[in-house]
mmCIF file as gemmi writes it, N, C-alpha and C atoms, coordinates in Angstrom:
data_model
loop_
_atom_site.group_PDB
_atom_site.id
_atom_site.type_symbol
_atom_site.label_atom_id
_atom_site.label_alt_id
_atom_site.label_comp_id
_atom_site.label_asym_id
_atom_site.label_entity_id
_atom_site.label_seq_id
_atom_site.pdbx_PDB_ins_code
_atom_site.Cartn_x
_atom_site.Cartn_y
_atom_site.Cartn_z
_atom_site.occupancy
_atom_site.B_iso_or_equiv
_atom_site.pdbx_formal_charge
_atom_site.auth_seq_id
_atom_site.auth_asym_id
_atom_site.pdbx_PDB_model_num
ATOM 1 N N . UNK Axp A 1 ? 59.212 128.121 134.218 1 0 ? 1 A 1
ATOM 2 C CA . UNK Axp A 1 ? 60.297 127.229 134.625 1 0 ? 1 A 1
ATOM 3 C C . UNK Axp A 1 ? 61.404 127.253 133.573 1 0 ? 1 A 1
ATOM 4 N N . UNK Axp A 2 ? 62.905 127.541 133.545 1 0 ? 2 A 1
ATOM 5 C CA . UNK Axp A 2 ? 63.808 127.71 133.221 1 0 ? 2 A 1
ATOM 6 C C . UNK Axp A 2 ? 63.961 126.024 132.452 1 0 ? 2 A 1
ATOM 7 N N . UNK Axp A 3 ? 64.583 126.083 131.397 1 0 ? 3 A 1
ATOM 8 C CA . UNK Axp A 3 ? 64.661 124.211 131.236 1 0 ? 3 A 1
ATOM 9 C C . UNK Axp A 3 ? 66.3 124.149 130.868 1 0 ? 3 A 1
ATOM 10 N N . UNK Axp A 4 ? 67.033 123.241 131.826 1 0 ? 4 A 1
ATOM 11 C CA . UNK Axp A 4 ? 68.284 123.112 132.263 1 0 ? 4 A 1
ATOM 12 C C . UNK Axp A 4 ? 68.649 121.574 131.303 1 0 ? 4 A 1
ATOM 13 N N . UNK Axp A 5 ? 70.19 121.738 131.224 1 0 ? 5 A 1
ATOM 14 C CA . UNK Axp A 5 ? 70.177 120.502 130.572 1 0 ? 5 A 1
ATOM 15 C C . UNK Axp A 5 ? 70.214 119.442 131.229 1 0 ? 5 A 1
ATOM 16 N N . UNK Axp A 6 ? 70.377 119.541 132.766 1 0 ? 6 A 1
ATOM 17 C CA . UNK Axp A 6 ? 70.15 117.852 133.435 1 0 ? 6 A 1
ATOM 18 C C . UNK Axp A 6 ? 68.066 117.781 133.787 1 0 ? 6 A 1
ATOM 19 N N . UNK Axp A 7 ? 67.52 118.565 133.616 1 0 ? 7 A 1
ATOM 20 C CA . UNK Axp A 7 ? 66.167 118.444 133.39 1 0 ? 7 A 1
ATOM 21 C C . UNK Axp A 7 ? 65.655 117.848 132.034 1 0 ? 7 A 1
ATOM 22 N N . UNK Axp A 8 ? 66.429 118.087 130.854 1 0 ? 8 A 1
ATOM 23 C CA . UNK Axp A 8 ? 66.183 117.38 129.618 1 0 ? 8 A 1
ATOM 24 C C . UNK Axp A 8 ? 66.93 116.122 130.367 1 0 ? 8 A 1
ATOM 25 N N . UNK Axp A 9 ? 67.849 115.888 130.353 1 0 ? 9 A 1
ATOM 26 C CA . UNK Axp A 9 ? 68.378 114.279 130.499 1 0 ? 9 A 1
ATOM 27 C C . UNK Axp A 9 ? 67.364 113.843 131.701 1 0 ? 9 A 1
ATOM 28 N N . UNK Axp A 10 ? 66.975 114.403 132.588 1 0 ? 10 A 1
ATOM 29 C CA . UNK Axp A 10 ? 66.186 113.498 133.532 1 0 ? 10 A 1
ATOM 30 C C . UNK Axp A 10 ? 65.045 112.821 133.352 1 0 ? 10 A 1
ATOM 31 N N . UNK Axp A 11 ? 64.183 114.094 131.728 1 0 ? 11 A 1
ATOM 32 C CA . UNK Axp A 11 ? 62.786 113.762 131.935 1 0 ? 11 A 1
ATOM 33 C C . UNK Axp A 11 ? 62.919 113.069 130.402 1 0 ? 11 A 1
ATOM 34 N N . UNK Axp A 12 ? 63.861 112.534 129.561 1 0 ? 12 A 1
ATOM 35 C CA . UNK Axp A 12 ? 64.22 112.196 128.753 1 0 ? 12 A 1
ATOM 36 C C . UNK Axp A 12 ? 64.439 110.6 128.843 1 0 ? 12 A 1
ATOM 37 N N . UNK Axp A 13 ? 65.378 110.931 130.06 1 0 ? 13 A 1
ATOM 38 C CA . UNK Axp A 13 ? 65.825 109.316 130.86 1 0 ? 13 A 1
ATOM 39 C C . UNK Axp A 13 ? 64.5 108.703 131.377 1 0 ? 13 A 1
ATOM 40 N N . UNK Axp A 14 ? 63.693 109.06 131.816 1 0 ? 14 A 1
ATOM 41 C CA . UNK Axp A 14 ? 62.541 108.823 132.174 1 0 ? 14 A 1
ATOM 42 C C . UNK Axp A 14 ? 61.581 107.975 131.196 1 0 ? 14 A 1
ATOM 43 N N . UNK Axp A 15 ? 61.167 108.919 130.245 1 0 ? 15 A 1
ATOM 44 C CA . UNK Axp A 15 ? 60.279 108.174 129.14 1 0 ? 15 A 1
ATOM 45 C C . UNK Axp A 15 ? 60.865 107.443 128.354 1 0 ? 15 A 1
ATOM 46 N N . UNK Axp A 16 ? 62.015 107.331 128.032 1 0 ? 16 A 1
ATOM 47 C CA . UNK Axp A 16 ? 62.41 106.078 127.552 1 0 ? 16 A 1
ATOM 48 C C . UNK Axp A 16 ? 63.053 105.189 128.602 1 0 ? 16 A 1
ATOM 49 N N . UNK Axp A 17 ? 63.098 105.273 129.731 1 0 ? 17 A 1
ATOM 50 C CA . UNK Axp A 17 ? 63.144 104.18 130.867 1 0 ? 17 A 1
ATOM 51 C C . UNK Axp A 17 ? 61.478 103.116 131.12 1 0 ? 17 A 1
ATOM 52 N N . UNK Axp A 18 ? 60.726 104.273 130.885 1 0 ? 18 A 1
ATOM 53 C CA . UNK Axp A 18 ? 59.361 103.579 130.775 1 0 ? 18 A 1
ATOM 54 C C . UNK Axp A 18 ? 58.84 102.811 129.577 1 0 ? 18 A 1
ATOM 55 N N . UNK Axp A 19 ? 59.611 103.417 128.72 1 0 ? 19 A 1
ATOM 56 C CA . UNK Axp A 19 ? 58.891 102.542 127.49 1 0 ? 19 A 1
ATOM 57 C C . UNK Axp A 19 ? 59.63 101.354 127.193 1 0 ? 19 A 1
ATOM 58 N N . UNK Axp A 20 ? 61.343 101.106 127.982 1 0 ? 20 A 1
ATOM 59 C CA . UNK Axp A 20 ? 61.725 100.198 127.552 1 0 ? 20 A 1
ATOM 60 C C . UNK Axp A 20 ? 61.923 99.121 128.866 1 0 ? 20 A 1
ATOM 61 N N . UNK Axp A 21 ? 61.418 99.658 129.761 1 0 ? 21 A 1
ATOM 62 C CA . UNK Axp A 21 ? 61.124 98.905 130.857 1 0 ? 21 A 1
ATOM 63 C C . UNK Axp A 21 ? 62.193 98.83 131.479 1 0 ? 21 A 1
ATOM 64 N N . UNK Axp A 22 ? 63.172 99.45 131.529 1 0 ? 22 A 1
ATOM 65 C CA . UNK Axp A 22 ? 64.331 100.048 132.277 1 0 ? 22 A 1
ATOM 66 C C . UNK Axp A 22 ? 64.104 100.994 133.336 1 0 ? 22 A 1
ATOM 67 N N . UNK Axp A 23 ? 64.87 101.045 134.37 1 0 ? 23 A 1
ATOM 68 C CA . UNK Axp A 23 ? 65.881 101.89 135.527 1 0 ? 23 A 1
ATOM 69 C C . UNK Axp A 23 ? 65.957 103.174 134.737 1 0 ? 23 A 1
ATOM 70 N N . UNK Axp A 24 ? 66.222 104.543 134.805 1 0 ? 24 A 1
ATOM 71 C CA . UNK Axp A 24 ? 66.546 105.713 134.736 1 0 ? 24 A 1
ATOM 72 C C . UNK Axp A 24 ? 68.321 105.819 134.261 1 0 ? 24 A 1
ATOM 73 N N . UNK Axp A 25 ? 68.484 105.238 135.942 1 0 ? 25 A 1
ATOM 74 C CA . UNK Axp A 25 ? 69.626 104.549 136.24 1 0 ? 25 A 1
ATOM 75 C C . UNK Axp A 25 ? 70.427 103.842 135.303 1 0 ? 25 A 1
ATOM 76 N N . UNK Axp A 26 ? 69.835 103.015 134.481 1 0 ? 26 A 1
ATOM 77 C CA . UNK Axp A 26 ? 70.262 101.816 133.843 1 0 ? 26 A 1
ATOM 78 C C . UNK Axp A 26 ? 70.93 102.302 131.847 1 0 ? 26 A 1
ATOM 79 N N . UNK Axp A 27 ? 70.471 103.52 132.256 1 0 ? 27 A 1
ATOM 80 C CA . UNK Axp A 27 ? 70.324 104.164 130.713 1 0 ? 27 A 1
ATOM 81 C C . UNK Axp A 27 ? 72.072 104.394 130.471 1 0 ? 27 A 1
ATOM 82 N N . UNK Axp A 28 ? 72.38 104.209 129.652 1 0 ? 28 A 1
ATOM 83 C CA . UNK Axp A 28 ? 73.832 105.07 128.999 1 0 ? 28 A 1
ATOM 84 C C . UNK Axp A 28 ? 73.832 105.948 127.909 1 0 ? 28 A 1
ATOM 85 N N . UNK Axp A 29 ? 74.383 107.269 128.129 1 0 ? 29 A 1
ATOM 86 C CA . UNK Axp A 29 ? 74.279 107.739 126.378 1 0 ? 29 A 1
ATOM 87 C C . UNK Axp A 29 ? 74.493 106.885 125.062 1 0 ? 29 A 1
ATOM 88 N N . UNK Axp A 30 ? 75.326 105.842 125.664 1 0 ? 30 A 1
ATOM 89 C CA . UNK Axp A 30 ? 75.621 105.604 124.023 1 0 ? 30 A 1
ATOM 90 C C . UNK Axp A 30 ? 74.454 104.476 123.665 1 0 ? 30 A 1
ATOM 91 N N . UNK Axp A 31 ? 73.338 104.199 124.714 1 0 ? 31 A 1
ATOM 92 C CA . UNK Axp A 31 ? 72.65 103.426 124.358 1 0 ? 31 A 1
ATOM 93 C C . UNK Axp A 31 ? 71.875 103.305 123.213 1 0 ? 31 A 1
ATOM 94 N N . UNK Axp A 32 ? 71.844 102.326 122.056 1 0 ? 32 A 1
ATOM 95 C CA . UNK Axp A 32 ? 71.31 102.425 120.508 1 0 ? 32 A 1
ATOM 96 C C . UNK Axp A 32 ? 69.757 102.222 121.12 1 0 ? 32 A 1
ATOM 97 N N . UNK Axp A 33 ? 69.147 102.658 120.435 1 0 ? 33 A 1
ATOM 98 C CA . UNK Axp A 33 ? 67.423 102.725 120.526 1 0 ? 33 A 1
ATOM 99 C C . UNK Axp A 33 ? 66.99 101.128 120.314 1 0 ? 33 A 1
ATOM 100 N N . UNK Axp A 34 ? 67.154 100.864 118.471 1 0 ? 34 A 1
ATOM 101 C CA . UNK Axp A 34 ? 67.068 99.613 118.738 1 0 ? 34 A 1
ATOM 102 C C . UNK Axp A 34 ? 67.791 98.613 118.997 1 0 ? 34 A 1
ATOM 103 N N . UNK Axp A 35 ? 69.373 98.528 118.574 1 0 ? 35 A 1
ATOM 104 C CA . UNK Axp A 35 ? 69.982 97.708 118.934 1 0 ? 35 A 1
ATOM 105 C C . UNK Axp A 35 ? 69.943 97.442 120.465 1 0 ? 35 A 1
ATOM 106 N N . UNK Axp A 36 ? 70.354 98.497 121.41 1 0 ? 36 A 1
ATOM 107 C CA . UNK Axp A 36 ? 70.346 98.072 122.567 1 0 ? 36 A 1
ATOM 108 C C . UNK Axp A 36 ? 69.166 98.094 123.95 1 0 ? 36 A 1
ATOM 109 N N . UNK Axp A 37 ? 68.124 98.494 122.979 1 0 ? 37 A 1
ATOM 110 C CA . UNK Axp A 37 ? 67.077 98.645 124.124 1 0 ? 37 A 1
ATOM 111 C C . UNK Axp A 37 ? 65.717 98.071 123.272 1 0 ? 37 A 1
ATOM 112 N N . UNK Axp A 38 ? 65.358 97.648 122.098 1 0 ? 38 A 1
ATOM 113 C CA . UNK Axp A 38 ? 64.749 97.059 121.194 1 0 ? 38 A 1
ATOM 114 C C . UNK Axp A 38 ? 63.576 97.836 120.921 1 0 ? 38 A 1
ATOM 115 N N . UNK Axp A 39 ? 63.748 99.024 120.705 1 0 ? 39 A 1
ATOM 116 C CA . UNK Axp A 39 ? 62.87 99.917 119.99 1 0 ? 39 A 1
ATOM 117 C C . UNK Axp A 39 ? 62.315 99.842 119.113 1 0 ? 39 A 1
ATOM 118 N N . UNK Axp A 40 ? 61.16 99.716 118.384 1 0 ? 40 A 1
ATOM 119 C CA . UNK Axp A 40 ? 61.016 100.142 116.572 1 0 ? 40 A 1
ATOM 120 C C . UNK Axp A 40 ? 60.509 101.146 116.507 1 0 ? 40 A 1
ATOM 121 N N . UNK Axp A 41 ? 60.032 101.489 115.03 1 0 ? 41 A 1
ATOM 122 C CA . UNK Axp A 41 ? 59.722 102.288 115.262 1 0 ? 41 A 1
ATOM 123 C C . UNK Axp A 41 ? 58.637 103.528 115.513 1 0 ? 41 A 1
ATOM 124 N N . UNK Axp A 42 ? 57.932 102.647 116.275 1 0 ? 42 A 1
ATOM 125 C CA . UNK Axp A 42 ? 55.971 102.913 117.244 1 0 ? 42 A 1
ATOM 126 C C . UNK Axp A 42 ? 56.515 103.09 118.248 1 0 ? 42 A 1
ATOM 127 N N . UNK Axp A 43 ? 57.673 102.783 119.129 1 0 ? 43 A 1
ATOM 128 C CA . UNK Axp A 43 ? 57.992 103.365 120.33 1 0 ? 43 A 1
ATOM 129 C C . UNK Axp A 43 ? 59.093 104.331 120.065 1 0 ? 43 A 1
ATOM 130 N N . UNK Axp A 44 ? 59.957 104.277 119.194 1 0 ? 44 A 1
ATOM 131 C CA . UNK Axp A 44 ? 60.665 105.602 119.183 1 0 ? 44 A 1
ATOM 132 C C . UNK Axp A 44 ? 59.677 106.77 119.191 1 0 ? 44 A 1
ATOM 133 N N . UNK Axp A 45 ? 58.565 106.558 117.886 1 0 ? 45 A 1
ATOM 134 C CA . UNK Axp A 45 ? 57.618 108.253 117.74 1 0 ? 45 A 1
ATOM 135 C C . UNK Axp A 45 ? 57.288 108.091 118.861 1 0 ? 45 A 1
ATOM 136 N N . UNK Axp A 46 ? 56.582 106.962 119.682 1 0 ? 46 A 1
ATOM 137 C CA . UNK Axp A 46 ? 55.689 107.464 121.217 1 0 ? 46 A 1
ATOM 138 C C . UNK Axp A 46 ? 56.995 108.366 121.858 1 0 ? 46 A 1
ATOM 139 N N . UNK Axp A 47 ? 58.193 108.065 121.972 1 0 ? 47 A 1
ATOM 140 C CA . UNK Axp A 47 ? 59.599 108.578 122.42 1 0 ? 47 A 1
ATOM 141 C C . UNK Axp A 47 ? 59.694 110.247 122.538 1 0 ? 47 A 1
ATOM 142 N N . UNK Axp A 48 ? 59.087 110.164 121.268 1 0 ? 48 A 1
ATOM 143 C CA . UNK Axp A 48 ? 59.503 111.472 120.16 1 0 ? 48 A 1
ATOM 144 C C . UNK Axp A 48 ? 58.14 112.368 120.954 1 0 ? 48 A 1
ATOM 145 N N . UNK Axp A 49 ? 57.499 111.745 121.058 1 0 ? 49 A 1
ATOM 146 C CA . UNK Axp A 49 ? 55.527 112.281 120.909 1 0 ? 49 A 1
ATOM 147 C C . UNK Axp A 49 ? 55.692 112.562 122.505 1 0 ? 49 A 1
ATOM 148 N N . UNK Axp A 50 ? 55.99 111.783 123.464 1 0 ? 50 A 1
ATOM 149 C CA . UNK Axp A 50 ? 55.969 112.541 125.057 1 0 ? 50 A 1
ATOM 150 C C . UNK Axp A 50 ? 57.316 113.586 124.951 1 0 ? 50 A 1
ATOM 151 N N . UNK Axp A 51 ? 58.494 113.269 124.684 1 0 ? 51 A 1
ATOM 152 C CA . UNK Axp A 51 ? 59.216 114.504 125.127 1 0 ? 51 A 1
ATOM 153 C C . UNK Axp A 51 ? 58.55 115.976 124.16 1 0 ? 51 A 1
ATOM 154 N N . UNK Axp A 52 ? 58.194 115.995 123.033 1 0 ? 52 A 1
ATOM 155 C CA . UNK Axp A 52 ? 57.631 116.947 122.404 1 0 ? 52 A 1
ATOM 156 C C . UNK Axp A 52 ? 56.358 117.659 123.29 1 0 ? 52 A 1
ATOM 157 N N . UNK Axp A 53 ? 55.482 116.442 124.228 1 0 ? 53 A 1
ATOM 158 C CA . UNK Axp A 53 ? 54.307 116.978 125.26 1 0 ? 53 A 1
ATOM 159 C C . UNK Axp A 53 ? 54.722 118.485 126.353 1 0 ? 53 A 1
ATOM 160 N N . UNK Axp A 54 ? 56.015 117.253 126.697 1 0 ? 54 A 1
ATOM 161 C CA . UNK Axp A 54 ? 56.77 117.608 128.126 1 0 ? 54 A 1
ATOM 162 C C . UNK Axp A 54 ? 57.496 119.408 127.967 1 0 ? 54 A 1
ATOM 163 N N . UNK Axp A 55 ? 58.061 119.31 126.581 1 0 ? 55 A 1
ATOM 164 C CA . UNK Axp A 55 ? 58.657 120.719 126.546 1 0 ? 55 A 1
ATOM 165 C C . UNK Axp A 55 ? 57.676 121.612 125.177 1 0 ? 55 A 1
ATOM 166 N N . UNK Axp A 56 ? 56.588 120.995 124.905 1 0 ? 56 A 1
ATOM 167 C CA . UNK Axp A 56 ? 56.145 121.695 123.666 1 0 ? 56 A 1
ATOM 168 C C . UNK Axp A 56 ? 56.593 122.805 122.827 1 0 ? 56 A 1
ATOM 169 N N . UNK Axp A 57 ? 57.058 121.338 121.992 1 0 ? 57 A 1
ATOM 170 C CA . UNK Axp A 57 ? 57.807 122.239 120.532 1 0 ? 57 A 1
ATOM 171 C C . UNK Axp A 57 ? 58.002 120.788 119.66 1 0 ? 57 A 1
ATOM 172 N N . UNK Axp A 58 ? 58.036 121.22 118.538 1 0 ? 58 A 1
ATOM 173 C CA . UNK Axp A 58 ? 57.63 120.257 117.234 1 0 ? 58 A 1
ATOM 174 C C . UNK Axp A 58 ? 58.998 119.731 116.994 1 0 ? 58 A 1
ATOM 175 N N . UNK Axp A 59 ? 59.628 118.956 116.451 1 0 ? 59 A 1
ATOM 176 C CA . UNK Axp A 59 ? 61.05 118.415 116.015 1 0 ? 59 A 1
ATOM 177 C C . UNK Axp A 59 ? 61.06 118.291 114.762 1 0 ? 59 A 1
ATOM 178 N N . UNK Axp A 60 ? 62.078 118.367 114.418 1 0 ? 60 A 1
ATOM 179 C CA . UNK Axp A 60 ? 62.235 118.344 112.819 1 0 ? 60 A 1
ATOM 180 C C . UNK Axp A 60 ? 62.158 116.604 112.755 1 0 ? 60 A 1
ATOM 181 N N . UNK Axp A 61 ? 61.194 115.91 112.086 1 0 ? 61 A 1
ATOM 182 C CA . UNK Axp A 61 ? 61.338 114.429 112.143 1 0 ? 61 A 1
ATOM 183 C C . UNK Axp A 61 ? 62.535 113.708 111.138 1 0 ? 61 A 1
ATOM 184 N N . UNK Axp A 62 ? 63.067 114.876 109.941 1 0 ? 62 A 1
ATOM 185 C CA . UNK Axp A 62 ? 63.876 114.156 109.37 1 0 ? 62 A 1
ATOM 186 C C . UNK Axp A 62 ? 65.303 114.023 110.326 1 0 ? 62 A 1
ATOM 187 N N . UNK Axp A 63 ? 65.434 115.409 110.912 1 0 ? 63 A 1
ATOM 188 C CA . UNK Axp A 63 ? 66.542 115.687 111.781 1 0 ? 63 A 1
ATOM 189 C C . UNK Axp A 63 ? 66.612 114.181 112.893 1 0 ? 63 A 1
ATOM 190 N N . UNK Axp A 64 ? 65.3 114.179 113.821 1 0 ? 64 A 1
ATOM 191 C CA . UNK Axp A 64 ? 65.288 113.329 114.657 1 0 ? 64 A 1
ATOM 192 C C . UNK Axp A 64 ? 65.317 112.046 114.671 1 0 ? 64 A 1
ATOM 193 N N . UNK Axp A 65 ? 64.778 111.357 113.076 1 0 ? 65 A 1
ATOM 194 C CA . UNK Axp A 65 ? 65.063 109.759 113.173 1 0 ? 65 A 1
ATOM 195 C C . UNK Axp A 65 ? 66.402 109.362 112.586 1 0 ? 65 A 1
ATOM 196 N N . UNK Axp A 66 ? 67.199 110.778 112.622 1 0 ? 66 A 1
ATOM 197 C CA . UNK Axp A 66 ? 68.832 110.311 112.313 1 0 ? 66 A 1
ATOM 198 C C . UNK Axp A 66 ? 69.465 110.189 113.594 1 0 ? 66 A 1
ATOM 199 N N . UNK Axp A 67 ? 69.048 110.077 114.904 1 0 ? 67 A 1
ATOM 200 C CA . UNK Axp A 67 ? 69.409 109.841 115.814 1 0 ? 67 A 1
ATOM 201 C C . UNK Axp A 67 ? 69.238 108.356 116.762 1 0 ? 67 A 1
ATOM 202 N N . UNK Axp A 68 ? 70.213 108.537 116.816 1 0 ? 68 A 1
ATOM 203 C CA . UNK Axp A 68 ? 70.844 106.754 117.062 1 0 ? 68 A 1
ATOM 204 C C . UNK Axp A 68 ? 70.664 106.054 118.209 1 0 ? 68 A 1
ATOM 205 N N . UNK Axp A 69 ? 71.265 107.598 119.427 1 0 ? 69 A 1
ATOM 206 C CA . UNK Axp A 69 ? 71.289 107.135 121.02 1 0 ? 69 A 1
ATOM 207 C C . UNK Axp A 69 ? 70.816 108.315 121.509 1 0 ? 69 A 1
ATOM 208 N N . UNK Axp A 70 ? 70.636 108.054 123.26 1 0 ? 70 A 1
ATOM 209 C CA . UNK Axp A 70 ? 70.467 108.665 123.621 1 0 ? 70 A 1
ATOM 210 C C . UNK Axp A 70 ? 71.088 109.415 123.931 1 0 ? 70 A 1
ATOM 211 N N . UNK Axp A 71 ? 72.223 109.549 123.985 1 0 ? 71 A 1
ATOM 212 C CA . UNK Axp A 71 ? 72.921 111.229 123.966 1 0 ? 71 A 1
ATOM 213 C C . UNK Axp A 71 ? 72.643 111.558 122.531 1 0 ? 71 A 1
ATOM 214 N N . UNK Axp A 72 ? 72.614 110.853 121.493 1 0 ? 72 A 1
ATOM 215 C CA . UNK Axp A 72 ? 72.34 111.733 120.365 1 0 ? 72 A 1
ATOM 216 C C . UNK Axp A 72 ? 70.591 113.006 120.333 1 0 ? 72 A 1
ATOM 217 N N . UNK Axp A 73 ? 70.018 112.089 121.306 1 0 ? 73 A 1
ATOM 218 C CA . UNK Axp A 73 ? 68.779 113.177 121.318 1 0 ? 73 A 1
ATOM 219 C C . UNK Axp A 73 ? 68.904 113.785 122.673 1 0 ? 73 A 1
ATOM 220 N N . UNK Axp A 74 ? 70.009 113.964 123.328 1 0 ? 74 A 1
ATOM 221 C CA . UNK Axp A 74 ? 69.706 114.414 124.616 1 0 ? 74 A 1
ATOM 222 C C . UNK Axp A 74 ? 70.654 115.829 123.97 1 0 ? 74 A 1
ATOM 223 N N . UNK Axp A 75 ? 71.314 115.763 123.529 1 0 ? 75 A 1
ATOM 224 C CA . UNK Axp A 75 ? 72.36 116.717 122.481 1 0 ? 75 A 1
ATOM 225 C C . UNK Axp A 75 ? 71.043 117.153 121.568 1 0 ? 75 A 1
ATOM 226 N N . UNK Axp A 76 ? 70.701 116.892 121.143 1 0 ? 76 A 1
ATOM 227 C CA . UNK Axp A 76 ? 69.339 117.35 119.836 1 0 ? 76 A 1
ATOM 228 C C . UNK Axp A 76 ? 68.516 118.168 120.835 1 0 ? 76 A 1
ATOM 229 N N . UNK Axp A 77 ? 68.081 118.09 121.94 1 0 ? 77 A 1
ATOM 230 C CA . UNK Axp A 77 ? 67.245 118.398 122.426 1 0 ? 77 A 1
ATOM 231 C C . UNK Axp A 77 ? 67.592 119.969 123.38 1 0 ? 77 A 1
ATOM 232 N N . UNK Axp A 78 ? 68.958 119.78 123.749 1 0 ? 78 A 1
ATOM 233 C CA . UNK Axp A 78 ? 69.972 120.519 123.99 1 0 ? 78 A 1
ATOM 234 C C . UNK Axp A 78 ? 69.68 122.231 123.645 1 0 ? 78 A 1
ATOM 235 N N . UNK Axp A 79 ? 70.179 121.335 122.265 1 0 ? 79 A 1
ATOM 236 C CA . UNK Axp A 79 ? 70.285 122.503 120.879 1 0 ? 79 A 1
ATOM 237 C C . UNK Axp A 79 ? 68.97 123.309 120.927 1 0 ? 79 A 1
ATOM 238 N N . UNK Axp A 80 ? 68.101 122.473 120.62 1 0 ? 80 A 1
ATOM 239 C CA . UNK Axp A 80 ? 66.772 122.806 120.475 1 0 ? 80 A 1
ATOM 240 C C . UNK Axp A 80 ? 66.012 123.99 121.408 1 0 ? 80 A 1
ATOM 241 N N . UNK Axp A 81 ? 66.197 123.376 122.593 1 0 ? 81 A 1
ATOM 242 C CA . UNK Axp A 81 ? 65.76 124.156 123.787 1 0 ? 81 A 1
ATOM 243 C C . UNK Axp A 81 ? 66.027 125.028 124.553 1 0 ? 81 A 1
ATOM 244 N N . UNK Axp A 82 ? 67.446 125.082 124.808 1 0 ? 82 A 1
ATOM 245 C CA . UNK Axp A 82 ? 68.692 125.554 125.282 1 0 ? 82 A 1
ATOM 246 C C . UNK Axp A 82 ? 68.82 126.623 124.946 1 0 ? 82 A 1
C-alpha cells in the first residue's frame, strides 16, 4: 500500500481523535496537544506509540516532542514517510 499524505492525516486524525475523545472532524492543525486538547505526556507517547504501529518506523523522540500541533506532526510525518 502506497502511503499518501491525506492517509497520514486521516489515520493520524484518528488516534488522536480517540485519545482525546474528539470528532476526526473536530481536529484543526493548529491544535496544541496540551493546551488545546489536554494531553500530557502518557498520551502524547501512546500518540507517538500507535502512529509508529500503523506505519512502522521509529521517530526520532528528540525531533518529535518538539512538536506542538498537529500539523506540526502531520508535516513530521510527511517528511518521514513520504
Amino acid at each position: 500500500m502506497e502511503v499518501t499524505a491525506a492517509q497520514i492525516r486521516k489515520d493520524f486524525c484518528a488516534i488522536i481523535a480517540k485519545l482525546a475523545g474528539k470528532k476526526p472532524g473536530d481536529l484543526k492543525d493548529g491544535n496544541r496537544f496540551r493546551d488545546d486538547l489536554g494531553f500530557d505526556s502518557l498520551k502524547s507517547m501512546e500518540a507517538i506509540s500507535r502512529i509508529t504501529e500503523v506505519y512502522d518506523f521509529v521517530p526520532d523522540l528528540d525531533e518529535i516532542m518538539d512538536l506542538q500541533t498537529i500539523g506540526d506532526v502531520i508535516h513530521y510525518l510527511e517528511k518521514k514517510l513520504l
